[in-house]
N, C-alpha and C positions, 0 to 999 in steps of 0.2 A: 567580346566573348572571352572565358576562359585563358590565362596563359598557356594552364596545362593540357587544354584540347588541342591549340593551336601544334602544341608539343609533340604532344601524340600521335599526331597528323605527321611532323617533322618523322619522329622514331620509325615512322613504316616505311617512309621510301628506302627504299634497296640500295645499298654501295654494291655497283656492278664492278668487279674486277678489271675486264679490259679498259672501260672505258676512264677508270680512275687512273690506271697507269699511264693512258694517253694524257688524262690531265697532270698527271706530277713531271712528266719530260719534259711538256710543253714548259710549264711553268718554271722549269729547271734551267730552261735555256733563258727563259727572260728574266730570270733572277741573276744570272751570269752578267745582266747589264749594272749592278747593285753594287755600287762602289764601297761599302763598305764590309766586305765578308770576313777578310781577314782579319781587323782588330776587333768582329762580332767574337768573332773563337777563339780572340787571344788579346783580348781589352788591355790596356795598359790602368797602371792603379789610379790614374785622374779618372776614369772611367767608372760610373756610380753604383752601377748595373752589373748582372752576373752575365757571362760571355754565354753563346749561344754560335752550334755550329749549322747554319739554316739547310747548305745544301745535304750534309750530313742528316739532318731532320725531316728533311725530306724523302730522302730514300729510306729510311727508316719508316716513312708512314704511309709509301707506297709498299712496301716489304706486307707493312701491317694487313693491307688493304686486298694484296693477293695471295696472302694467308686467310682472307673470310675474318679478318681481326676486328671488323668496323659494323657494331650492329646495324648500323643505317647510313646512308649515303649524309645524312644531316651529321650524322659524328667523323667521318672522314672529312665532310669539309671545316667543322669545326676546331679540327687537329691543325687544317691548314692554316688557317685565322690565326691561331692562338700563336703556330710556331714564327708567322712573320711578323705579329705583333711584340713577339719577346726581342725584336730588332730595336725598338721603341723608336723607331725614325717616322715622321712624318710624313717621308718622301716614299714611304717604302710598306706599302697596303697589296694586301688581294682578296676580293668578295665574291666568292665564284653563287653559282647559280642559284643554289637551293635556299639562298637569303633571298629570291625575288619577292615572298610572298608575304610573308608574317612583320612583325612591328610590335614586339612586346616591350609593353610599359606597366612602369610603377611609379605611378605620382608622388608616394612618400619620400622618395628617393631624389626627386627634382628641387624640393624644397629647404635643401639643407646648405648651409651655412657656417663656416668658421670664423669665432669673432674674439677679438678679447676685450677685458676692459678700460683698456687704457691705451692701445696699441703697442705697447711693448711686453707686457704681462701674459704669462700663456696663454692661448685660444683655448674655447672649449667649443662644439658641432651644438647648434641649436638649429630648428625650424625656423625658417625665415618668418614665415604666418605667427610663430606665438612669437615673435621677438617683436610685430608689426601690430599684435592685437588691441596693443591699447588696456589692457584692464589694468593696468595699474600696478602688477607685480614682475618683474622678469624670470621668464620661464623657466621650467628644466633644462641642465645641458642633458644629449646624447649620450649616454655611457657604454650600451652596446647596441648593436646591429646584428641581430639575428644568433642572439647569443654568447656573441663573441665582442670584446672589446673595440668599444668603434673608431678609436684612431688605427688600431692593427686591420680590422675589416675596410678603413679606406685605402688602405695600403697595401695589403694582398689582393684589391678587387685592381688597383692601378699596376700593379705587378703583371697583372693577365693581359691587359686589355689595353694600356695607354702606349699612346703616340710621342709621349715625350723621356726628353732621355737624362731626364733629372727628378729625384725624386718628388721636393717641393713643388715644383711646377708641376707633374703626377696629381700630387694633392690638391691644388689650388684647380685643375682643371676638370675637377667631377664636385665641385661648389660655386654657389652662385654668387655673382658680384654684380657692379654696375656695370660690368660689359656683355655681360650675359643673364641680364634678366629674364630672358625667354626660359632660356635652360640651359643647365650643365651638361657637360661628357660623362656623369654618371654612365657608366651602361646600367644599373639600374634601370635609370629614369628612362631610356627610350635604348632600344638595342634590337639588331635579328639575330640576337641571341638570345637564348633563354636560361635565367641563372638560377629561375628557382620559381616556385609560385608563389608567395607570398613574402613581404621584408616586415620586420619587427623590430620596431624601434624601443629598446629599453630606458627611460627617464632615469635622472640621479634621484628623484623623490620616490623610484619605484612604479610606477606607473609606466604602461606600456600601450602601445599604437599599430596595430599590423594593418595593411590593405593587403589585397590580392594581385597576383602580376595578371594583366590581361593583354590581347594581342587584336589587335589590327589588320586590316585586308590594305594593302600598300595601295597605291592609286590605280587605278586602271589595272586593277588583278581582279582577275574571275576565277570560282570557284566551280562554274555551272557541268560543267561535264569529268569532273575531278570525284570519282569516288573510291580510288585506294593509292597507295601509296606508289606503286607502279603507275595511275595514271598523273601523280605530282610530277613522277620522275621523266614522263613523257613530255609533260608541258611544259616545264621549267632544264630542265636538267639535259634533253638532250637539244642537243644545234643542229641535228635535222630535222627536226619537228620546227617547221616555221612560225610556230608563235611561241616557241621559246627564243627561239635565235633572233633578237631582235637589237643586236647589239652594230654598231655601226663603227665606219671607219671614218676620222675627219678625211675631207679631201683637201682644205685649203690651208695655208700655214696660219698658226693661231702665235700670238705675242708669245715669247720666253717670258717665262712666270715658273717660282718657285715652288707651287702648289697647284694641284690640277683642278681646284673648283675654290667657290669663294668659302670666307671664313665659315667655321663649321655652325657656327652658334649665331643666329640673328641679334644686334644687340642696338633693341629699342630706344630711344632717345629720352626716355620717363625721367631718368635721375640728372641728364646734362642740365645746365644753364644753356642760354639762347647763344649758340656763337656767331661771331662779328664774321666769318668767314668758312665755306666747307666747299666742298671740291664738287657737290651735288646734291639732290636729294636723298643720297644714299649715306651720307655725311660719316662716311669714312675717315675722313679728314674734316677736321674743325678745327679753328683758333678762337681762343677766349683768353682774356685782362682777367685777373686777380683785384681784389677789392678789400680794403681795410691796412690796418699798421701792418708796415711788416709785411705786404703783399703788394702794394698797391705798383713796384719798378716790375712785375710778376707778369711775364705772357706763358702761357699754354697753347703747345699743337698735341692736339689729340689724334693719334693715329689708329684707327679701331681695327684697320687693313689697308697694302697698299695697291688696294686694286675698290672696283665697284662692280656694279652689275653693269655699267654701260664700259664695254672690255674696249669698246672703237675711238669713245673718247674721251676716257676716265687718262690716260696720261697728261695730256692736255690741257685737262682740267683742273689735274692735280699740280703741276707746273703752276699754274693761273693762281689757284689758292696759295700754297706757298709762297708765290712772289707776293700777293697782296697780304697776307702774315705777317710778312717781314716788313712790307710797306708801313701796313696801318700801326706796328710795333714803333718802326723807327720812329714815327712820327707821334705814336702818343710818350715818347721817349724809354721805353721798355728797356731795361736792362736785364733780366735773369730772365731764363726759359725752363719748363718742362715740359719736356717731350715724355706723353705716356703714353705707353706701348705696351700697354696690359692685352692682354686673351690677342695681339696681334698676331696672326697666323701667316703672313708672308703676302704675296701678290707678284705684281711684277717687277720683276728686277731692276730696268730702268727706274723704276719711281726709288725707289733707295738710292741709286748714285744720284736721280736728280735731288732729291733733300740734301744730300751733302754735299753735293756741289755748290746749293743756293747758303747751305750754312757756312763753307767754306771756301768760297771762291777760289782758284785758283793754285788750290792744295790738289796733287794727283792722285786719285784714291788708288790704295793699292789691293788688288786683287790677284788671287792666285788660285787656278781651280784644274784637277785632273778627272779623267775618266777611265775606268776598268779597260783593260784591252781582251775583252771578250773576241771569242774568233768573229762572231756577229759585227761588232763592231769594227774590227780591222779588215773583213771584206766589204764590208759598206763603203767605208773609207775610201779605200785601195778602188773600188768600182767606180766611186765619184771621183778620183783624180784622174781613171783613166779617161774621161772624159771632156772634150775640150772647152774654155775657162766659159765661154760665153753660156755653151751648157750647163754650167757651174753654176755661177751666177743664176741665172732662170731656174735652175732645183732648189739652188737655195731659198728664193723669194717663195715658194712655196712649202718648206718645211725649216722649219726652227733646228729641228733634228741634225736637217742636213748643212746647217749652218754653223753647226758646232762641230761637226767634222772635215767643211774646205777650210784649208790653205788657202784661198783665196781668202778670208774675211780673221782666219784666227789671229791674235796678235802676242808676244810673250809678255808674260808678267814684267820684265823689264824691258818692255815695248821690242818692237821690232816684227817683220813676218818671219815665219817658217819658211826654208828655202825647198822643202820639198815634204811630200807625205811621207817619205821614210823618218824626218827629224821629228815630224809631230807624234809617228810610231813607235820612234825609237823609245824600246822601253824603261822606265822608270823602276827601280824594284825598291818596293816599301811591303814588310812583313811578308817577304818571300810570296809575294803577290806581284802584276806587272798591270803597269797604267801606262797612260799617255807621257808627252810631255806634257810641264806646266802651259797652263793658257791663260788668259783674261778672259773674260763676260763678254761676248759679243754685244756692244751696247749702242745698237744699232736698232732703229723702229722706222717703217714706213710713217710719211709725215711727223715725224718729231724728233723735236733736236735740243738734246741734252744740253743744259746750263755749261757754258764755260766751251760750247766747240759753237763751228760756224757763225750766224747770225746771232749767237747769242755766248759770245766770246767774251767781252768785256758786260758781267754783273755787276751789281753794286758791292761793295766792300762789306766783309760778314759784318754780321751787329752785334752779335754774341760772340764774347771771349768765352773760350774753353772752360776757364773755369767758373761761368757764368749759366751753364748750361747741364742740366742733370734728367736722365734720361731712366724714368719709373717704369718697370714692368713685376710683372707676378710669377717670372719664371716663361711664360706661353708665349715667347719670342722666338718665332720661327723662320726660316727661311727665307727672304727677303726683310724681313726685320734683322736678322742673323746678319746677313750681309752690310744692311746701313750701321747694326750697331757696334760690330765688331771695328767699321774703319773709325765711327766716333773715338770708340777707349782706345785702339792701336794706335791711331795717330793725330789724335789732338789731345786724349788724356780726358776725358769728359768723365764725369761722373755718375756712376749709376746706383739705383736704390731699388730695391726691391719690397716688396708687400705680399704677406700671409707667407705659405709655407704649411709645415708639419707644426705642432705644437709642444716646441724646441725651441732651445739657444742657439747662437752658435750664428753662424754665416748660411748664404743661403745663394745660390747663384742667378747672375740675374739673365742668363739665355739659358733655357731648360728646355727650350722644344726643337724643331729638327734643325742641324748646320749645315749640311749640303746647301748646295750653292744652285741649285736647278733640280725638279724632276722632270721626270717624265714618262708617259703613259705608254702602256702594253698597245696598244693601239698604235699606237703613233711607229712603234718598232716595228710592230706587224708590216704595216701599210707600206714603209719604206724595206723592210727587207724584201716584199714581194718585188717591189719595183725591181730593187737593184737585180734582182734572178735574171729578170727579163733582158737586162743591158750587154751581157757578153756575147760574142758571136760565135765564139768556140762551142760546138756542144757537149764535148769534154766538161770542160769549163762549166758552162752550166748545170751539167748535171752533179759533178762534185759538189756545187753548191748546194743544190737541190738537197742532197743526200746528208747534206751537214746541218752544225746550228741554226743558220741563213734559213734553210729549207721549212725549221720545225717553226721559225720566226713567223715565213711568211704564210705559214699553214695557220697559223695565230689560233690553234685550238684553245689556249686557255685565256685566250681576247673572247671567243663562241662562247666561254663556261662562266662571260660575269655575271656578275650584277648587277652590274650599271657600267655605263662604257670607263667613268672614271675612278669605275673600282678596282683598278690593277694597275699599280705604277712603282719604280724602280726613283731610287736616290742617283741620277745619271753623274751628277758632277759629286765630286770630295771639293771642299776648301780649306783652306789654310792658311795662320795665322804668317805676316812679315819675318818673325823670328824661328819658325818652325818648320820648316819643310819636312816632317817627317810624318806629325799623326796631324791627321785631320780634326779642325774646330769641332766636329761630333764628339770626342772622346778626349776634352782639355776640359779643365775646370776654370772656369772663371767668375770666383766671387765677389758677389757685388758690393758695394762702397758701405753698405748701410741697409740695414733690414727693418722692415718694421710689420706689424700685424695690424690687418682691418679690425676696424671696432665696428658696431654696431650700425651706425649712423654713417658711417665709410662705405658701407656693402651696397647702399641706394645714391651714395652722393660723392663723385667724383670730384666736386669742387672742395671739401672736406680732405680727399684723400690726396688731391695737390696741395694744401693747404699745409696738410701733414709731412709732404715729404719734399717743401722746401725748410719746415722748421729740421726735419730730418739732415738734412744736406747745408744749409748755412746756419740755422738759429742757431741750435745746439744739438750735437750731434751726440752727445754723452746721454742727454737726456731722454731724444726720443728716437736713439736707435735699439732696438734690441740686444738685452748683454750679450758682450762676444761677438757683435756682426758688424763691429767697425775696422772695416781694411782699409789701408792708405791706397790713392789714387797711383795706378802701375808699379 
């Protein structure tokens, strides 16, 4: 139906005053768990993005909201989208309720494209469909969108909306490639938000294309007893109305993972070659051989995410393929790799140190990650250590959360334990802000055991030299990519190359999507702040609690106002580069060895675009890297 009924339907529910100001504290308190607030409001100049003060923004639009400022309860929540979207962190999302229902889309918008002609030569936006049709001529490029200049229109629409914290990778992640043939991060193309009713594509020949936005009934929503806007806001909007509140809490501990659901964009297998090896049928991980001059010493692991849909035995698995990667490499004598990590969006943690542990046996990867010392977090803390070790241990096995707060399990970046919860407290002050001490990645999993410890202590010797080895992405390496890729270039010196971009010279970075080292869910804070209330025996004690951040945690009212249980989550950990203990890998620039631009025939055929970006990285670098985006390695 209609986008703009769907709309209108949106514009009449009511922004109730109280109940908005209950949702902006709540959320106030669990955004206090967000490690990066201070260099959001005061970025340093590696930083790409214009600074943004969230908690500041937030009272600001509760302010709004109990002034009668918000015509509709649909425009207050879309204040609150837009101002934690301007974070551009991946790790760091909230979809409160009044998106349960709608799904508006514009097809026009799914099918677009950045290509050049030659890979190094400027890009111009075409339609994927006329670049695919076959008649003989190639089509118009894109000139505007909806009036307006369509490279500037891709770029003010990723300015509102995107998750990533570099501009190119912005660009590259609302266009379609071979990792995302299903569809792109347009909002356009699919969003519960509405940006407009209809999009209009302007051709260079003059000619032009408009569709209409229309919207969608999400799965299992009813509209049957819904006839004004005060009844949407009964159904969806309030948590005492029982078929709103339908949001849950985990109860059992789930893997540390850098992301709190799998990759955003399904990415079909149409354009791959058959690989010799993948981690499952979800072929997240694939290995394929190179074929022809000049290719033929060539292995590829493709990494599309480091996680799968089977979360119980995808490490395992992944472990399994890698080792047989390197197997069937060694032996068909393989010397150069690429590792592409295009539209990869993170997974679990483990599965990054185990890739570089199996690519570099015996090298200690170095990690270094803090977390905000929110008062939430320093009584959590402080509650689990007053409690004796065996208890420890048993809270721990069931929450990831509370695994990254004992002393019992954490380790320091230059190994050793903490001797007590006060050194793990003691605080840290970076931009007159206060964190943790430094820690390492708890890299620890029920049944599984990391490459290089225990049973599996002596691997076979790497097969790939350092400078044998070049590591392709588009910018949308995020968090658990972030972590593998960062120890590649920090301490072995590996080379990376990057593809597509804005349509520009110049350098282009090859990790653009979120560097935190872990998220984690409003849920998951909730669940454990309620526990911990229940622990002290003083009722002093616990009623302070009660009455403080802890209190509003474990009330978890803006956990009741989601979306979806995994629509509300916080960048828990910062990471940090070997040489930098001061600003977080979020807000560094790191450009990549060599840039280059998809062509036409690249956008469907990943074998073409490996193809491309080993002549990129060893043939000749002069030739097919893009002017200006040749940096030397470290």
């Amino acid at each position: 139906f209609p986008g703009s009924l769907a709309f209108e339907c949106l514009q009449s529910v009511p922004n109730r005053p109280e109940p908005a100001q209950q949702l902006v504290q709540s959320l106030k308190a669990f955004v206090q768990w967000q490690t990066t607030l201070a260099w959001l409001k005061d970025p340093p100049q590696s930083y790409m993005l214009p600074p943004v003060d969230i908690q500041g923004g937030l009272d600001n639009i509760s302010s709004t909201a109990l002034a009668g400022g918000f015509a509709s309860e649909y425009d207050f929540q879309v204040a609150i989208v837009e101002l934690i979207a301007s974070a551009h962190d991946g790790h760091f999302a909230y979809f409160p309720d009044v998106f349960k229902a709608f799904l508006f889309i514009n097809d026009l918008a799914s099918d677009i494209v950045s290509v050049s002609t030659n890979g190094t030569s400027l890009p111009k936006l075409y339609r994927l469909s006329a670049l695919q049709s076959n008649n003989g001529t190639k089509p118009a490029a894109i000139a505007k969108i909806n009036g307006q200049n369509a490279t500037t229109f891709m770029l003010d629409l990723a300015s509102r909306f995107s998750f990533e914290q570099d501009v190119d990778a912005q660009w590259n992640a609302q266009l379609l490639g071979y990792t995302n043939e299903a569809g792109s991060n347009n909002p356009w193309a699919a969003s519960p938000i509405y940006l407009g009713p209809s999009l209009t594509l302007t051709y260079e020949d003059g000619r032009t294309e408009t569709q209409q936005t229309y919207a969608v009934l999400k799965k299992d929503v009813s509209f049957s007893n819904i006839l004004t806007g005060d009844d949407y806001y009964e159904t969806f909007c309030n948590p005492n109305n029982t078929a709103s509140n339908s949001i849950g809490r985990p109860a059992t501990r789930s893997l540390r993972k850098t992301k709190p659901k799998l990759t955003r964009r399904a990415a079909p297998m149409t354009g791959y070659p058959t690989p010799f090896v993948r981690e499952s049928n979800a072929s997240t991980t694939m290995g394929f051989f190179l074929d022809g001059a000049g290719f033929d010493d060539v292995a590829v692991l493709a990494l599309k995410a480091f996680e799968d849909e089977d979360v119980n035995a995808y490490l395992s698995n992944f472990q399994n393929a890698v080792e047989t990667f390197l197997d069937r490499s060694r032996a068909a004598g393989k010397q150069r790799l690429v590792i592409d990590l295009t539209e990869n969006g993170g997974g679990f943690i483990l599965a990054g140190f185990e890739l570089f542990s199996q690519l570099f046996p015996g090298v200690n990867p170095f990690n270094a990650n803090n977390m905000r010392l929110s008062d939430g977090l320093v009584n959590i803390s402080r509650i689990l250590a007053s409690i004796p070790p065996q208890e420890q241990e048993s809270a721990v096995e069931i929450s990831g959360l509370l695994g990254d707060l004992s002393t019992l399990d954490l380790l320091k970046p230059q190994g050793g334990n903490f001797n007590s919860i006060n050194e793990f407290l003691s605080p840290v002050t970076l931009k007159d802000d206060k964190f943790t001490a430094y820690v390492q990645q708890v890299l620890q999993s029920p049944n599984f055991t990391l490459t290089g410890t225990g049973s599996r202590s002596n691997p076979p010797p790497a097969l790939f030299k350092p400078e044998n080895i070049v590591l392709l992405t588009d910018g949308n390496c995020g968090s658990t990519c972030t972590i593998f890729s960062y120890l590649m270039i920090f301490q072995q010196d590996v080379k990376t190359v990057s593809v597509g971009g804005r349509p520009q010279a110049g350098v282009m970075q090859s990790i653009g999507g979120v560097e935190g080292s872990e998220v984690m869910m409003f849920s998951a804070i909730a669940a454990i702040a309620a526990q911990a209330i229940t622990i002290p025996t003083d009722p002093a004690e616990k009623q302070q609690l009660q009455n403080g951040e802890l209190g509003v945690l474990a009330e978890g009212y803006a956990v009741q106002r989601l979306m979806s249980l995994d629509a509300g989550t916080v960048n828990f950990k910062n990471n940090f580069a070997p040489s930098d203990s001061q600003t977080p890998l979020q807000f560094t620039y790191e450009a990549a060895n060599c840039r280059f631009f998809y062509t036409t025939e690249m956008i469907t055929s990943p074998e073409l675009t490996w193809q491309y970006a080993v002549n990129a990285t060893w043939t000749d670098p002069n030739k097919y890297c893009v002017e200006g985006s040749i940096v030397p390695v470290n």
